[in-house]
C-alpha positions as CSV (number, residue, x, y, z in Angstrom):
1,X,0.0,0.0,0.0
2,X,2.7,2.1,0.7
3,X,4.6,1.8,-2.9
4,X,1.3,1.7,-4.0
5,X,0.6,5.6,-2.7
6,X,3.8,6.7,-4.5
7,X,1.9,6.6,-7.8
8,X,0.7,10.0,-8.4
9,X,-2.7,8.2,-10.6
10,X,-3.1,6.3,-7.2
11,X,-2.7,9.2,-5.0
12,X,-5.1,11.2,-7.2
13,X,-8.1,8.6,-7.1
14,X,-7.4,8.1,-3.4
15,X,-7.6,12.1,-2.5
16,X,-11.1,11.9,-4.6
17,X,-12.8,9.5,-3.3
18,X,-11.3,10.4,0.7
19,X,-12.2,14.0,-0.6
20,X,-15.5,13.4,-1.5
21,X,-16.5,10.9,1.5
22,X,-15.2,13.2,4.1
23,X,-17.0,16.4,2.5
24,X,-20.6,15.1,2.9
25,X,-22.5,15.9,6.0
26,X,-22.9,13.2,8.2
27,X,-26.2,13.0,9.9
28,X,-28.3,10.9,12.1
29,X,-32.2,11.1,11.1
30,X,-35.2,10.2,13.3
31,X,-38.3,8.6,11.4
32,X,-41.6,10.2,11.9
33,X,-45.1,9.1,12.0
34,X,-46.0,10.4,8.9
35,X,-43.0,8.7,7.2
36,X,-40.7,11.7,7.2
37,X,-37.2,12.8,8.7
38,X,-35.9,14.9,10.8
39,X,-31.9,15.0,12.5
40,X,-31.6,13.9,15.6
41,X,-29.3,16.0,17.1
42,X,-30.1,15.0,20.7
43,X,-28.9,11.4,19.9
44,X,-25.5,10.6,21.7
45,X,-24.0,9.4,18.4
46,X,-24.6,12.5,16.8
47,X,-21.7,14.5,18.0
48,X,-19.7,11.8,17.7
49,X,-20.2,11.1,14.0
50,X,-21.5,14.5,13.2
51,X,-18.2,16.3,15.1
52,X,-15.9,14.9,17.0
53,X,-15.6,10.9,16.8
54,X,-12.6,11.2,19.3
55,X,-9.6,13.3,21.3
56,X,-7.9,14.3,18.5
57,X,-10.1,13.6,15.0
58,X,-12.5,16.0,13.3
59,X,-15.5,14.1,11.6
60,X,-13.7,15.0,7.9
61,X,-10.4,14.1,9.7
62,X,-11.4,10.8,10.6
63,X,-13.6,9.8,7.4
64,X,-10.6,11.0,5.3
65,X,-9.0,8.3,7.3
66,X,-11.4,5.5,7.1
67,X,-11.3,5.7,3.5
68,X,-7.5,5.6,3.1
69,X,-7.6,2.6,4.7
70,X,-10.3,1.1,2.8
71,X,-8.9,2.0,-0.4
72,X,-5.7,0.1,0.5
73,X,-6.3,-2.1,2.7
74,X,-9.3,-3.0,1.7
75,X,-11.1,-2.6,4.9
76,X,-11.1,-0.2,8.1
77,X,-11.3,-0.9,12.0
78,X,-12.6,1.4,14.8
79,X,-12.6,0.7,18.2
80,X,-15.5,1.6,20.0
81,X,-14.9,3.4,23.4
82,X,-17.7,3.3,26.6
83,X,-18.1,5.5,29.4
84,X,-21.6,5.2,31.0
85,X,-23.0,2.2,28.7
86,X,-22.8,4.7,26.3
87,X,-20.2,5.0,23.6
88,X,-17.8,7.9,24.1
89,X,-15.1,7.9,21.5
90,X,-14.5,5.9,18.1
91,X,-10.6,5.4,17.8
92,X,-9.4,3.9,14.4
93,X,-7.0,1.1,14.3
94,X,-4.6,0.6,11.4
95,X,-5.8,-2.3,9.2
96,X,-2.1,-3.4,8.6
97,X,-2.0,-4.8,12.4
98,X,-5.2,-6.4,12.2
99,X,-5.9,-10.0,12.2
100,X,-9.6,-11.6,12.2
101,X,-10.4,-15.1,13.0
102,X,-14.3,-16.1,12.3
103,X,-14.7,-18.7,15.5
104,X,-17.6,-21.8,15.3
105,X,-20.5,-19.7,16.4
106,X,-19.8,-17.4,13.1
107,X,-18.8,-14.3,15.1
108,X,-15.5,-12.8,14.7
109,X,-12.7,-12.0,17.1
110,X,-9.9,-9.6,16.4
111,X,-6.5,-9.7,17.6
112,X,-4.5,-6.3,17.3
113,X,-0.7,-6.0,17.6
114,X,0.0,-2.6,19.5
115,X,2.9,-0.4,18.9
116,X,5.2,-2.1,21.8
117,X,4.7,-5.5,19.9
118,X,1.8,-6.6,22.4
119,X,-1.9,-7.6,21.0
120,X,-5.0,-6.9,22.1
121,X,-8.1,-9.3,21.5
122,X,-11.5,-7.8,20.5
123,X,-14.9,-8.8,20.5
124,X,-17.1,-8.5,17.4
125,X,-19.3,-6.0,19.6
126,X,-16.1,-3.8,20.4
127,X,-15.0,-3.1,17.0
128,X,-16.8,-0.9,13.7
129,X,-15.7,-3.3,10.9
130,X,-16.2,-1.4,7.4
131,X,-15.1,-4.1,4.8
132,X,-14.8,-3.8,1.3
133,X,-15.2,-6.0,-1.7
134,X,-15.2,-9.8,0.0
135,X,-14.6,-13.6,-1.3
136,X,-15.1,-14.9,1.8
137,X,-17.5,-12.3,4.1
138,X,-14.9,-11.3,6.5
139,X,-11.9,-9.8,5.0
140,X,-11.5,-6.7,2.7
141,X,-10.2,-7.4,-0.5
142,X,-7.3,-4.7,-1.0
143,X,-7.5,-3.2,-4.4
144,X,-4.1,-2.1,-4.3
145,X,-2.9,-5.3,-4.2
146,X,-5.6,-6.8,-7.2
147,X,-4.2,-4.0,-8.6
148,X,-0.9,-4.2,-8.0
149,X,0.5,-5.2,-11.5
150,X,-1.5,-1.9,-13.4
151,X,-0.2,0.1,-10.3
152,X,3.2,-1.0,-10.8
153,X,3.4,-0.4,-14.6
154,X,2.1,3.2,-13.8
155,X,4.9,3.9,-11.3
156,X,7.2,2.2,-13.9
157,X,6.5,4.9,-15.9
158,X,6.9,8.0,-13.3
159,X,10.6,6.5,-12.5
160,X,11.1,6.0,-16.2
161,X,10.2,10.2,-16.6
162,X,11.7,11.5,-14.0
163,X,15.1,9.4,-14.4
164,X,14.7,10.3,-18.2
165,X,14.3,14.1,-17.3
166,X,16.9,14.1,-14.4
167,X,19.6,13.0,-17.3
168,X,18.7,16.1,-19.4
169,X,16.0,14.2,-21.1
170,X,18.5,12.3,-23.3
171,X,19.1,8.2,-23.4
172,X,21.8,6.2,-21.9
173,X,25.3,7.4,-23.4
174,X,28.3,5.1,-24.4
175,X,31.9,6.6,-24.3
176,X,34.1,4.8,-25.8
177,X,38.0,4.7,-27.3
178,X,40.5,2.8,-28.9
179,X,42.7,3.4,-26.3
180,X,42.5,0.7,-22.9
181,X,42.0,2.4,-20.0
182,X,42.7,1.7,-16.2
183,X,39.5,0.6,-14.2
184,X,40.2,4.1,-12.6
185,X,40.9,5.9,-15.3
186,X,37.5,4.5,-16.9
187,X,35.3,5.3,-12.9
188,X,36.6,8.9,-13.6
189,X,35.9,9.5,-17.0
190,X,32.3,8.7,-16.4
191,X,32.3,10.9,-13.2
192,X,33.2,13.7,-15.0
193,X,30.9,13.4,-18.7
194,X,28.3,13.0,-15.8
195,X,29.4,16.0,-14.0
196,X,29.2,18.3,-17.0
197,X,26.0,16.6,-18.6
198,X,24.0,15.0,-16.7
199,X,20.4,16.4,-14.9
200,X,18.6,19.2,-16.6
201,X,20.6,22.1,-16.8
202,X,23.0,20.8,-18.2
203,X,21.5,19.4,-20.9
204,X,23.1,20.2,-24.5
205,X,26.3,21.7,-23.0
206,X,29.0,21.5,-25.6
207,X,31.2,18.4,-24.9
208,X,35.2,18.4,-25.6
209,X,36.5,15.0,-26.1
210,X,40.2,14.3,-26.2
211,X,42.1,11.0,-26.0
212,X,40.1,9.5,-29.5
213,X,37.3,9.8,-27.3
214,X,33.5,8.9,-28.9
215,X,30.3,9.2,-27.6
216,X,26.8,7.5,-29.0
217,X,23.1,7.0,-27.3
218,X,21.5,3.6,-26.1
219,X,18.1,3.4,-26.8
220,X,15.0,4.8,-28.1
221,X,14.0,8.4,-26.9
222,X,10.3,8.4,-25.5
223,X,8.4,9.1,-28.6
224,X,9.6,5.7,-30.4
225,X,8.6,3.8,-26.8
226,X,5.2,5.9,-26.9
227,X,5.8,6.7,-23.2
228,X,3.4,9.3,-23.6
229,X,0.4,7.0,-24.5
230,X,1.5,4.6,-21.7
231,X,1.2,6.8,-19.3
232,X,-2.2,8.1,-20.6
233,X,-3.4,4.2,-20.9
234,X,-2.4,3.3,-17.5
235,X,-4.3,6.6,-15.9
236,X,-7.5,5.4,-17.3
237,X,-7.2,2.1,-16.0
238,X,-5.9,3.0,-12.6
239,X,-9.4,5.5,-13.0
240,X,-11.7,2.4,-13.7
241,X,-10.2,0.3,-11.3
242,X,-11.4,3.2,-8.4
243,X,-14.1,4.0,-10.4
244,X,-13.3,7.8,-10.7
245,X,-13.5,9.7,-13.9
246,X,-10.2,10.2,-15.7
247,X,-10.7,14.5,-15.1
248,X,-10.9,14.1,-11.6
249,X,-7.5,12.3,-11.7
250,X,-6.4,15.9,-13.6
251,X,-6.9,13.4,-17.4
252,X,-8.8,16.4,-19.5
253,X,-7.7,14.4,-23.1
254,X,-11.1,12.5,-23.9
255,X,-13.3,15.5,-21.4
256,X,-15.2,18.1,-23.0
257,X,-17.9,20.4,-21.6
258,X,-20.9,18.1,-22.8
259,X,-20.0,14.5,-21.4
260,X,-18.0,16.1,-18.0
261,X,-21.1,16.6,-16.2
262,X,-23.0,13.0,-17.5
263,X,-19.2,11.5,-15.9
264,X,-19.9,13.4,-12.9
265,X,-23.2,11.7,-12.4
266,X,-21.6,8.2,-13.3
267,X,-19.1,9.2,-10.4
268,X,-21.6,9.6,-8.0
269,X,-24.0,6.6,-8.7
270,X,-21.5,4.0,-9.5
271,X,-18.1,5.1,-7.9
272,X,-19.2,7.2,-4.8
273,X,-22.2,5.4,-3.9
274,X,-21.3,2.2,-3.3
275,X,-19.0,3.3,-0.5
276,X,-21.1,5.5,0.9
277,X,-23.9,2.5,1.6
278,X,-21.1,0.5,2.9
279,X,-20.3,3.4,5.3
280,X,-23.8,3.5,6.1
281,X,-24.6,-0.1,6.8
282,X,-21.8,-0.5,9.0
283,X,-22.7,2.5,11.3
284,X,-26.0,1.0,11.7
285,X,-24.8,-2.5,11.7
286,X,-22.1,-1.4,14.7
287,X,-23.5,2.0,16.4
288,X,-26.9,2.5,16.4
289,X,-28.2,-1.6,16.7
């Protein structure tokens, strides 16, 4: 997950979709008799959800959270905290620490490792479990890591640029002569063309060679590789995978002012949505039953 957050088409769906979670209001309703709605504020949840979920967590703060660790760990864990029969304080736990065991009566028990190396066991009814897609109804599936091998041709692609880039935006370079040189002589002739040519402002200085000394390229520049639509392919696929719209992710190339708004809608519905009811079940599932 971590490698995984150094792709910039990662990190871009990610902020969305945490973005976008932690920006809706987050309410408690109270049905009425006439089959309408209304907040309840007085509920003890309310602040809690609404607010201030613990010490040192804003609502946004902590939902921004909660869906970072969905989105990469597939699932996200929250311990709830009691004072008075009531609870007081919903403290996440980082799913990377997290074990689950499902014992014979169906119900799960989790097993935490602390930050001195200890663990802690829960109880089902101690812990908000938010789970994402499942193939057996108890873990997350991550989909960083179904991902992993479209992720890691992205981020193949941001080292291939910015190495290309740092070395003046020029291939790999042979020196070579007719002369044989020392292993030392050969470590410091390379120090120095590097010295004077490579990174970016250096590019297309004026080289003097001495010593029958020759200089050619290895390999293809970027255009003959078609780096360029590589990394355009693998932003839309990183997209669908989160289901976010490539111009969210800052990909304007196939957007125009008609069909933006109609992918803001399919955003909503089939990307946003889905999490949002997941969110949704489990607070009722965990806090309010």
């Amino acid at each position: 997950a971590a490698t995984a957050l150094r792709s910039t088409v990662v990190l871009s769906c990610m902020r969305v979709l945490s973005a976008s979670v932690a920006g809706l209001p987050l309410h408690i309703y109270r049905r009425l008799r006439d089959g309408g709605k209304e907040i309840a504020r007085e509920h003890p949840l309310y602040r809690i959800l609404h607010t201030k979920p613990n010490g040192w967590q804003t609502s946004v703060e902590w939902r921004e959270q909660l869906m970072l660790h969905m989105l990469s760990h597939g699932q996200a864990f929250n311990e709830k905290v009691y004072s008075g029969g009531q609870i007081s304080q919903i403290i996440p736990l980082h799913p990377s620490r997290m074990k689950l065991e499902q014992l014979e009566n169906n119900r799960l028990r989790y097993s935490y490792r602390e930050d001195k190396g200890s663990s802690t066991v829960y109880t089902q009814d101690a812990i908000m479990h938010i789970r994402g897609m499942s193939d057996d109804g108890v873990n997350g599936m991550s989909m960083v890591e179904l991902a992993r091998d479209a992720i890691g041709l992205a981020r193949a692609c941001e080292i291939h640029g910015a190495t290309f880039f740092g070395n003046g935006a020029r291939p790999g370079v042979i020196l070579s002569t007719d002369q044989m040189l020392s292993p030392e002589a050969a470590e410091n002739t390379r120090n120095q063309w590097e010295r004077a040519h490579r990174g970016p402002d250096r590019s297309n200085r004026t080289a003097v060679l001495q010593g029958g000394l020759k200089v050619s390229e290895l390999g293809g520049n970027n255009q003959e590789s078609q780096f360029l639509e590589a990394r355009r392919f693998q932003v839309e696929e990183i997209c669908r995978i989160f289901g976010v719209p490539p111009h969210l992710a800052g990909d304007l190339s196939r957007s125009s002012f008609s069909n933006i708004e109609q992918q803001s809608l399919d955003y909503l519905q089939n990307g946003l949505m889905p999490w949002l009811r997941r969110i949704e079940s489990a607070i009722a599932r965990d806090l309010l039953e």
